[in-house]
DRENDO-1510 file (C-alpha; in Angstrom, 1 decimal, always signed):
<recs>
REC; n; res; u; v; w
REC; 1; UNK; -37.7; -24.8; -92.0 .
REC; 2; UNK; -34.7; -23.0; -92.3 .
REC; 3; UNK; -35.2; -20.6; -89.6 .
REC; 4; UNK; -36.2; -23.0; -87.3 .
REC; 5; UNK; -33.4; -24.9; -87.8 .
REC; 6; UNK; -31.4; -21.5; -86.9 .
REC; 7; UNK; -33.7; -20.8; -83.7 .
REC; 8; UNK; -32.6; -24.5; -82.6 .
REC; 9; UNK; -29.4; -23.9; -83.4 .
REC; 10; UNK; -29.2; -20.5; -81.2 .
REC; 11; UNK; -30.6; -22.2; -78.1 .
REC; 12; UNK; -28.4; -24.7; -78.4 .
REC; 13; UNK; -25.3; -22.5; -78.7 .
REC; 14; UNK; -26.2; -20.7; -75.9 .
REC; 15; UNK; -27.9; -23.0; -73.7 .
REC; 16; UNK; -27.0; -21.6; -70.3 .
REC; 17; UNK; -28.8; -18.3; -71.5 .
REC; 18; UNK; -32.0; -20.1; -73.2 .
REC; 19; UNK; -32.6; -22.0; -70.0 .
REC; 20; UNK; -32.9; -18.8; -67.9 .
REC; 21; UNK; -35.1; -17.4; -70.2 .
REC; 22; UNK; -37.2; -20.6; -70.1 .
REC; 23; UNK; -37.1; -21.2; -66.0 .
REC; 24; UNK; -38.3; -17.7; -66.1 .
REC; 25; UNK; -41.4; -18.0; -68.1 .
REC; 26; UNK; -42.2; -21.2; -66.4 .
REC; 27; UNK; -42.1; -19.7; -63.0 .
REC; 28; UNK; -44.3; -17.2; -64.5 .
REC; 29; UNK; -47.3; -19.2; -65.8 .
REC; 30; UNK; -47.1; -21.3; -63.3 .
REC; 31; UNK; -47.9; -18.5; -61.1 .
REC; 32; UNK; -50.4; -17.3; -63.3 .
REC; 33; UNK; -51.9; -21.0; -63.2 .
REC; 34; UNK; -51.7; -21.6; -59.6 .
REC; 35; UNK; -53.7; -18.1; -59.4 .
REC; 36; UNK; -56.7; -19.0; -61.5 .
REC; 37; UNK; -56.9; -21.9; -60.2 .
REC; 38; UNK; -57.5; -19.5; -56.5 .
REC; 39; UNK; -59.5; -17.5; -57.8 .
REC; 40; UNK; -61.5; -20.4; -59.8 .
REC; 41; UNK; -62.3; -21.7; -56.1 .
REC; 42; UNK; -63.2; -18.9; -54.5 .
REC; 43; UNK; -65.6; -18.1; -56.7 .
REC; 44; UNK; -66.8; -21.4; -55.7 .
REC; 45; UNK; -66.7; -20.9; -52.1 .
REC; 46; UNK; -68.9; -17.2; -52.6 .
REC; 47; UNK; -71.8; -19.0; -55.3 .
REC; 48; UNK; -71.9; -21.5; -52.2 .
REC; 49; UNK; -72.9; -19.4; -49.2 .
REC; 50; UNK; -74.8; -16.8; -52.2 .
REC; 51; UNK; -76.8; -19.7; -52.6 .
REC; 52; UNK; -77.4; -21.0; -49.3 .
REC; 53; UNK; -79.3; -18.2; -47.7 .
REC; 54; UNK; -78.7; -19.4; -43.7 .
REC; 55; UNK; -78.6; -17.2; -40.1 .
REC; 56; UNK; -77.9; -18.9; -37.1 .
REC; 57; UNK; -79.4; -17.5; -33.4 .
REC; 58; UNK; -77.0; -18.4; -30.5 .
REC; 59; UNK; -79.4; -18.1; -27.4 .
REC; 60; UNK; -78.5; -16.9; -24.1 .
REC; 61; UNK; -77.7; -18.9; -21.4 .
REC; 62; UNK; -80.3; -19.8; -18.7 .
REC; 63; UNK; -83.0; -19.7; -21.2 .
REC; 64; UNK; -86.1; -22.2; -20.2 .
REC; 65; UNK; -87.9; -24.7; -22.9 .
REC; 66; UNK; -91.2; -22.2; -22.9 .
REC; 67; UNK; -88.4; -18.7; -23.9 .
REC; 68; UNK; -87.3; -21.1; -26.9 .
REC; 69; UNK; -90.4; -22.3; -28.2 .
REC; 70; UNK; -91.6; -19.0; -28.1 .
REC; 71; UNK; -88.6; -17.7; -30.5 .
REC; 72; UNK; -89.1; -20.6; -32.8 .
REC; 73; UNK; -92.6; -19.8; -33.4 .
REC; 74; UNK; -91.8; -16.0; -34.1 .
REC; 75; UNK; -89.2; -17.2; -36.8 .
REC; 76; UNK; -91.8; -19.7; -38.2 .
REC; 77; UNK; -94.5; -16.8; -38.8 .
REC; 78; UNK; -91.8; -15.3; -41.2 .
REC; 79; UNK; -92.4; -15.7; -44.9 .
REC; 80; UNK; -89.8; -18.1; -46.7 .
REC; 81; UNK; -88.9; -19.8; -44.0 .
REC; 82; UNK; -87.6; -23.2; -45.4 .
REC; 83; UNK; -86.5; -25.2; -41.7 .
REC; 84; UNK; -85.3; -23.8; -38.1 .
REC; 85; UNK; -83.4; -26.2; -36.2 .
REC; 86; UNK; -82.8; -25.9; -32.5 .
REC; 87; UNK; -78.7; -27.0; -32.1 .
REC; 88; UNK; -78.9; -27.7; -27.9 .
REC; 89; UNK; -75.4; -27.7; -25.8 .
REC; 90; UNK; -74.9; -31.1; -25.8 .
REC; 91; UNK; -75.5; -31.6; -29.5 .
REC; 92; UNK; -73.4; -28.4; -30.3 .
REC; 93; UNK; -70.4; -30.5; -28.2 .
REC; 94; UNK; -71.4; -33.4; -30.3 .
REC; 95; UNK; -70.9; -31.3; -33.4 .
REC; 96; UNK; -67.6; -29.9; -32.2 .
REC; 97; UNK; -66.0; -32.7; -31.4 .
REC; 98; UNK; -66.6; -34.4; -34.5 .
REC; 99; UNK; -65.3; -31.4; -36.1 .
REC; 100; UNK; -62.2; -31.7; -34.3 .
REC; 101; UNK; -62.0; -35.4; -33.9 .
REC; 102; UNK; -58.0; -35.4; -35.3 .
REC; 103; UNK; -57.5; -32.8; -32.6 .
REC; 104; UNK; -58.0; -34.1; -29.0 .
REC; 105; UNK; -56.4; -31.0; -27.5 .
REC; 106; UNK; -59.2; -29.0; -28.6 .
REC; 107; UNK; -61.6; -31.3; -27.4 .
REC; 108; UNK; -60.4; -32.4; -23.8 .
REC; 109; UNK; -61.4; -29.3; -21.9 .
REC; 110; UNK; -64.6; -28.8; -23.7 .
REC; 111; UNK; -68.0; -29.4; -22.1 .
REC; 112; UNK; -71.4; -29.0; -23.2 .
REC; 113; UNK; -72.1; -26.3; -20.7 .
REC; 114; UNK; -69.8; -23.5; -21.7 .
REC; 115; UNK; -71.2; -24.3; -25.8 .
REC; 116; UNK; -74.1; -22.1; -26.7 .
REC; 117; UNK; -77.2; -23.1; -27.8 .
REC; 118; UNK; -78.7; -22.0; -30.9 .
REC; 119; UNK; -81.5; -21.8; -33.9 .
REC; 120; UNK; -80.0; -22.3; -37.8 .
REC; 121; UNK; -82.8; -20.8; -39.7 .
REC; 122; UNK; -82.9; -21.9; -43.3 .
REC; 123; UNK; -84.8; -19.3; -46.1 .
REC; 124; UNK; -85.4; -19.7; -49.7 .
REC; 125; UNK; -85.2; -16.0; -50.1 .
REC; 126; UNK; -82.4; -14.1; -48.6 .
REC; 127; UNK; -84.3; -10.9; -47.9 .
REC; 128; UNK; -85.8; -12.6; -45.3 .
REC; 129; UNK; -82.5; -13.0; -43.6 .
REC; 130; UNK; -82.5; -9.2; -43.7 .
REC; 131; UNK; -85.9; -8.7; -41.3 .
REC; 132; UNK; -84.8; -11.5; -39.1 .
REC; 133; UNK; -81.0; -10.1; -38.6 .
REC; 134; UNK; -82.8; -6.8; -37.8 .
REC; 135; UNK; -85.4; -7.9; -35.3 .
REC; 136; UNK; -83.2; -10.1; -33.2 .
REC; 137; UNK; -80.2; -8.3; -33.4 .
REC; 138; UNK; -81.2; -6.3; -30.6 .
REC; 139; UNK; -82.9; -8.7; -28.3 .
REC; 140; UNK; -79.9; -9.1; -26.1 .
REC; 141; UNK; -82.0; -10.7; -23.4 .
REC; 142; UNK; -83.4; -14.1; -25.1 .
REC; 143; UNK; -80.3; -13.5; -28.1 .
REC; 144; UNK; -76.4; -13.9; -27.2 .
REC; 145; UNK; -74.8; -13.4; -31.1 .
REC; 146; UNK; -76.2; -13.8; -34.6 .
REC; 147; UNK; -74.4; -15.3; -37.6 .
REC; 148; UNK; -75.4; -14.2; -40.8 .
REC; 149; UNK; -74.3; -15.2; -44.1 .
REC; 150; UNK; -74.1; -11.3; -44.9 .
REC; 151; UNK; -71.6; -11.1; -42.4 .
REC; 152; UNK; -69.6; -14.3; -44.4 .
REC; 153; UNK; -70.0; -13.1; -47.7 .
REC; 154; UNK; -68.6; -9.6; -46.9 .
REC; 155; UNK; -65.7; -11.2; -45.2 .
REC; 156; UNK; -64.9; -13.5; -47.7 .
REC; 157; UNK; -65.6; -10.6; -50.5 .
REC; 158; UNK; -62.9; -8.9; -48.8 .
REC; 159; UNK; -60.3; -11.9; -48.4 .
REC; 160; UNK; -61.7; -11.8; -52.3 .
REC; 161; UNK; -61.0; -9.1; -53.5 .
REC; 162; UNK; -57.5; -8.4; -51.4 .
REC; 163; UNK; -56.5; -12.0; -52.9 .
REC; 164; UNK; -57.3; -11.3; -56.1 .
REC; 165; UNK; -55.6; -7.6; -56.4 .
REC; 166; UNK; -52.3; -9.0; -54.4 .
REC; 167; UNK; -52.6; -11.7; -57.0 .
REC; 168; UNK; -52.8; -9.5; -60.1 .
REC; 169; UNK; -49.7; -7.3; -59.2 .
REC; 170; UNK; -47.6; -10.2; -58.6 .
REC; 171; UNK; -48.6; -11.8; -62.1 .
REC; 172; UNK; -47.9; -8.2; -63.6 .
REC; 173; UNK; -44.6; -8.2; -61.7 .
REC; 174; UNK; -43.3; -11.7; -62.6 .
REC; 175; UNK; -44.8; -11.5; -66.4 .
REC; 176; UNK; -42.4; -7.9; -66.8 .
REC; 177; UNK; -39.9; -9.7; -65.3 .
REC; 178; UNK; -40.5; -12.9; -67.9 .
REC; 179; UNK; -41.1; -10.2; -70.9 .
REC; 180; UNK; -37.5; -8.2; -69.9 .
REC; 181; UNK; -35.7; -11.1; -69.4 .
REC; 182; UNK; -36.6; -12.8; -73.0 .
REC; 183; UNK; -35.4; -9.1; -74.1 .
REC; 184; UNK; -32.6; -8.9; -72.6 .
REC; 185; UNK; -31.4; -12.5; -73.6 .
REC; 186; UNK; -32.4; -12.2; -77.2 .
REC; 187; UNK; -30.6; -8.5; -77.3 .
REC; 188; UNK; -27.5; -10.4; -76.3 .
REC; 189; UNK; -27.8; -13.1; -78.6 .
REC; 190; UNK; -28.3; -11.0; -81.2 .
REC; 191; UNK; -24.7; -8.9; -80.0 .
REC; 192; UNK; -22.8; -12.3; -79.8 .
REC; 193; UNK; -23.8; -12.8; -83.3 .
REC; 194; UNK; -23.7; -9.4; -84.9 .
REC; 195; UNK; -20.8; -10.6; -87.8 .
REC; 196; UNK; -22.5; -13.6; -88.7 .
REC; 197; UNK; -25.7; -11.3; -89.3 .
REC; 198; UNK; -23.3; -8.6; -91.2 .
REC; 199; UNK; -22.1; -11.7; -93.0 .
REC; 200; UNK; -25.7; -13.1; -93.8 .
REC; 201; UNK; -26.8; -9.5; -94.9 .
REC; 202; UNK; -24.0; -8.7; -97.2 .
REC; 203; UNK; -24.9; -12.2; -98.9 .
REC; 204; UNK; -28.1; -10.8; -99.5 .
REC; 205; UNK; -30.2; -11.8; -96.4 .
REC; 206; UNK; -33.4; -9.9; -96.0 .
REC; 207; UNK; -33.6; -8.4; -92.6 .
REC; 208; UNK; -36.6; -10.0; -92.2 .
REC; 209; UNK; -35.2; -13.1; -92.6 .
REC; 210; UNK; -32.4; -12.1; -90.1 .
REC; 211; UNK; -34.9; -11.3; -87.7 .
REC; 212; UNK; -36.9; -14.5; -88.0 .
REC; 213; UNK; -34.8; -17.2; -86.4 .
REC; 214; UNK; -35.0; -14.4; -83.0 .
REC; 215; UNK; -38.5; -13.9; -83.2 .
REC; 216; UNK; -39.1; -17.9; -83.3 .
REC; 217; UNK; -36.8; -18.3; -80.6 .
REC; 218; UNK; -38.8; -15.7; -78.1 .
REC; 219; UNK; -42.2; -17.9; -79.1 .
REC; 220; UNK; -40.4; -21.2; -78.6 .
REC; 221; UNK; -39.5; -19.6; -75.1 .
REC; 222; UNK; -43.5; -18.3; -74.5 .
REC; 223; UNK; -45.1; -21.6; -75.9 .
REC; 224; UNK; -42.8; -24.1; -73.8 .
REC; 225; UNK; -43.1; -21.7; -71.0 .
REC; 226; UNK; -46.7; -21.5; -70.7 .
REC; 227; UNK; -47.3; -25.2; -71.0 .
REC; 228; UNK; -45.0; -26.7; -68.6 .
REC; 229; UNK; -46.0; -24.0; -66.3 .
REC; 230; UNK; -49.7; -24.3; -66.5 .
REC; 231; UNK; -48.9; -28.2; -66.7 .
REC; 232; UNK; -46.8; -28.2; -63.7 .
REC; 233; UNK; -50.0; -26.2; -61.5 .
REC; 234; UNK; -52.8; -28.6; -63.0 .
REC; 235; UNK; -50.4; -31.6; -61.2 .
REC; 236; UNK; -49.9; -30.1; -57.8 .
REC; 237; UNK; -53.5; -28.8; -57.7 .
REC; 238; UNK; -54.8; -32.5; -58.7 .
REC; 239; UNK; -52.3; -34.4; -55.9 .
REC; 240; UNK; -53.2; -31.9; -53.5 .
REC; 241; UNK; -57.0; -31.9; -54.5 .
REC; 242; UNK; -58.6; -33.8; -51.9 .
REC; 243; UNK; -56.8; -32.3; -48.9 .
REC; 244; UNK; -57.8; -29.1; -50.2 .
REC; 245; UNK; -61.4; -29.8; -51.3 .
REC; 246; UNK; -62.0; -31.9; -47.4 .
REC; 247; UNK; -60.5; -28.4; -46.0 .
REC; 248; UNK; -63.9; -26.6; -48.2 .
REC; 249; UNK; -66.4; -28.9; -47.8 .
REC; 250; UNK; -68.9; -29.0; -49.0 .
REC; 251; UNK; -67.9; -26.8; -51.3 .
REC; 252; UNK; -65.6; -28.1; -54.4 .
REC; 253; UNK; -62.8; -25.8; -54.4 .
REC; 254; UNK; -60.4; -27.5; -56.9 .
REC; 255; UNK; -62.9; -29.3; -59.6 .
REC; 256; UNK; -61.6; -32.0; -62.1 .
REC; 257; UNK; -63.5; -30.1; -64.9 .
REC; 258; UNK; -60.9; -31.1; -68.0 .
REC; 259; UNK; -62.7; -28.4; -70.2 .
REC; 260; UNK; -61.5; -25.8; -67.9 .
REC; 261; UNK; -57.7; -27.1; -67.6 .
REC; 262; UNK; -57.5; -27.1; -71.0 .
REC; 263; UNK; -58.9; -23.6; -72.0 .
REC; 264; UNK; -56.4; -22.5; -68.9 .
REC; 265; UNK; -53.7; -24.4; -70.7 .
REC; 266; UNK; -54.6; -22.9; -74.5 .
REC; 267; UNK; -55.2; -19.4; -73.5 .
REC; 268; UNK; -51.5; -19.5; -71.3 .
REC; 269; UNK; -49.9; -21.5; -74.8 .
REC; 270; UNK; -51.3; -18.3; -76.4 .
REC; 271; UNK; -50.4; -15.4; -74.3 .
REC; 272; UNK; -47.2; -16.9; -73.8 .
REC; 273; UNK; -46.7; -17.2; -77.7 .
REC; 274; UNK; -47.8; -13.2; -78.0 .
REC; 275; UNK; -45.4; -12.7; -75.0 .
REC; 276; UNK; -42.4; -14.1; -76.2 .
REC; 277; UNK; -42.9; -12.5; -79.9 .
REC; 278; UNK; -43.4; -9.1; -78.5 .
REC; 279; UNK; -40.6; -9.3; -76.5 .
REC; 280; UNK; -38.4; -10.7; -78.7 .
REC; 281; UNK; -39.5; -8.3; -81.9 .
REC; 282; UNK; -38.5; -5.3; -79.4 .
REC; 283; UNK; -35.6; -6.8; -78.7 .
REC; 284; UNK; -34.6; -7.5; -82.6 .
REC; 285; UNK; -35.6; -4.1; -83.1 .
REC; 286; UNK; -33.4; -2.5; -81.0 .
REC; 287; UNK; -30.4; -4.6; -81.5 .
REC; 288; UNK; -30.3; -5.5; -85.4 .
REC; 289; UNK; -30.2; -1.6; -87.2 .
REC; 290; UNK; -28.5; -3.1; -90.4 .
</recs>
C-alpha cells in the first residue's frame, strides 16, 4: 500500500509530466483499437464475397432476344450453377438509380440506353466461376466486360494487405513513441528526486523498494492508457456504426459482438500493463545506480 501511495503521490507532484505520458498512451491504443477494429471488418468484407461465388456477363449492345437466350442456356449446361439472372437496360437504370437515389446529379443524365445489359451467374462452387471467366472472356462479339469475384477479392486482398502493413508500422511507430516517452518521463522523475532516494536508501530502503513506486507508476500509465484508449474507439465505432455498416451492406463491417470488445479491451489493459513496466524498469534501471 505504501508504494502505491508513493506512485500517487509522484503523479500528483508532477502532474503536467504524468499527463503527457498518459495522453500518449491513450493516443496509442486508441490507434491500435481503431485498427483492429479495420481490420476486424475487412475480414468481414473478404469471408463475404469468399463465400458468395458470383460473375456477372455485361452483353454487348445490339444483341437480339434469340443471341441471349442462347448464352443463358450455355451457362445453364454448366455444373453448379445455382441461378442466372438476365439484368435488362431498363432494370439496370432501375437498379442505379435506386442506388443513387440521395444523389440526383448522378441520376439526371442517365438513360437506360447507354446502361449495359447483363447475366449475374450464381455457383455453389467457385471453380465453376473459373471455366465460365475462361470461355467468355474472349467472346468479344456477344460479351462486352466480365466481373468476377476473383477480380474483387484480389483487389480488395491488395487494399488488404497494404491497410494492414501501413497499419502495423504506424502502431509500431506510435507504441515506441508511447514506450520512450514513459522512459523518458520516469528517468526524469527519478532525477528530480534523486536526494529523496539517497535519503530513503541511507535509512535502509531496499533498492527494490526504491524502484517500486516507478515501476507502479509506468503500469498505472499502460493500464489507464489502454482502457480509455480502446474505450474511447469502441464509442466512435458504435455512434458511427450504422453509417458505416449501410456504406458495406450487406456485409456487417462493425458488429456489436461484446465478447470481442472485451477480449480487445483485456488484451490492450494487458499489453499496456507489460508496456508501461518494461519501460519504466529500463528507465529505473538506468537512472537509479545506488
Amino acid at each position: 500500500m505504501s508504494a502505491i501511495k508513493t506512485t500517487w503521490h509522484h503523479l500528483r507532484r508532477s502532474p503536467f509530466q504524468s499527463l503527457i505520458a498518459l495522453l500518449v498512451m491513450v493516443f496509442s491504443f486508441f490507434v491500435i483499437s481503431i485498427f483492429i477494429i479495420i481490420n476486424s471488418g475487412l475480414s468481414q468484407v473478404l469471408v463475404y464475397f469468399e463465400t458468395k461465388p458470383e460473375i456477372t456477363l455485361f452483353l454487348k449492345d445490339g444483341l437480339d432476344q434469340t443471341a441471349v437466350d442462347n448464352i443463358q442456356k450455355e451457362l445453364a449446361s454448366y455444373e453448379n450453377i445455382k441461378q442466372i439472372k438476365f439484368i435488362s437496360k431498363d432494370k439496370a437504370l432501375e437498379i442505379y438509380k435506386e442506388e443513387n437515389k440521395n444523389n440526383p446529379m448522378l441520376t439526371e443524365m442517365v438513360t437506360a440506353s447507354i446502361l449495359p445489359a447483363s447475366l449475374e451467374v450464381t455457383v455453389s462452387d467457385p471453380k465453376t466461376l473459373e471455366k465460365i471467366y475462361q470461355n467468355y472472356a474472349t467472346r468479344t462479339d456477344v460479351i462486352d466486360e466480365i466481373i468476377y469475384q476473383k477480380d474483387i477479392i484480389n483487389s480488395l486482398l491488395d487494399w488488404t494487405s497494404a491497410i494492414r502493413k501501413t497499419g502495423i508500422i504506424f502502431i509500431v511507430i506510435v507504441g515506441l513513441i508511447g514506450f520512450f516517452t514513459i522512459s523518458t518521463i520516469i528517468g526524469m522523475k527519478i532525477t528530480n528526486r534523486k536526494e529523496e532516494i539517497k535519503i530513503s536508501r541511507l535509512l535502509g530502503a531496499s533498492n527494490f523498494y526504491v524502484k517500486k513506486p516507478f515501476l507502479f507508476e509506468g503500469a498505472f500509465y499502460g493500464i489507464c492508457g489502454g482502457f480509455i484508449g480502446s474505450l474511447l474507439s469502441f464509442i466512435i465505432a458504435l455512434i458511427f456504426r450504422s453509417s458505416i455498416n449501410s456504406f458495406f451492406q450487406p456485409v456487417v463491417f462493425i458488429d456489436t459482438n461484446l465478447g470481442f470488445y472485451g477480449l480487445v479491451l483485456l488484451s490492450e489493459i494487458f499489453f499496456g500493463s507489460f508496456i508501461g513496466l518494461l519501460a519504466s524498469w529500463i528507465g529505473v534501471k538506468r537512472y537509479i545506480k545506488f
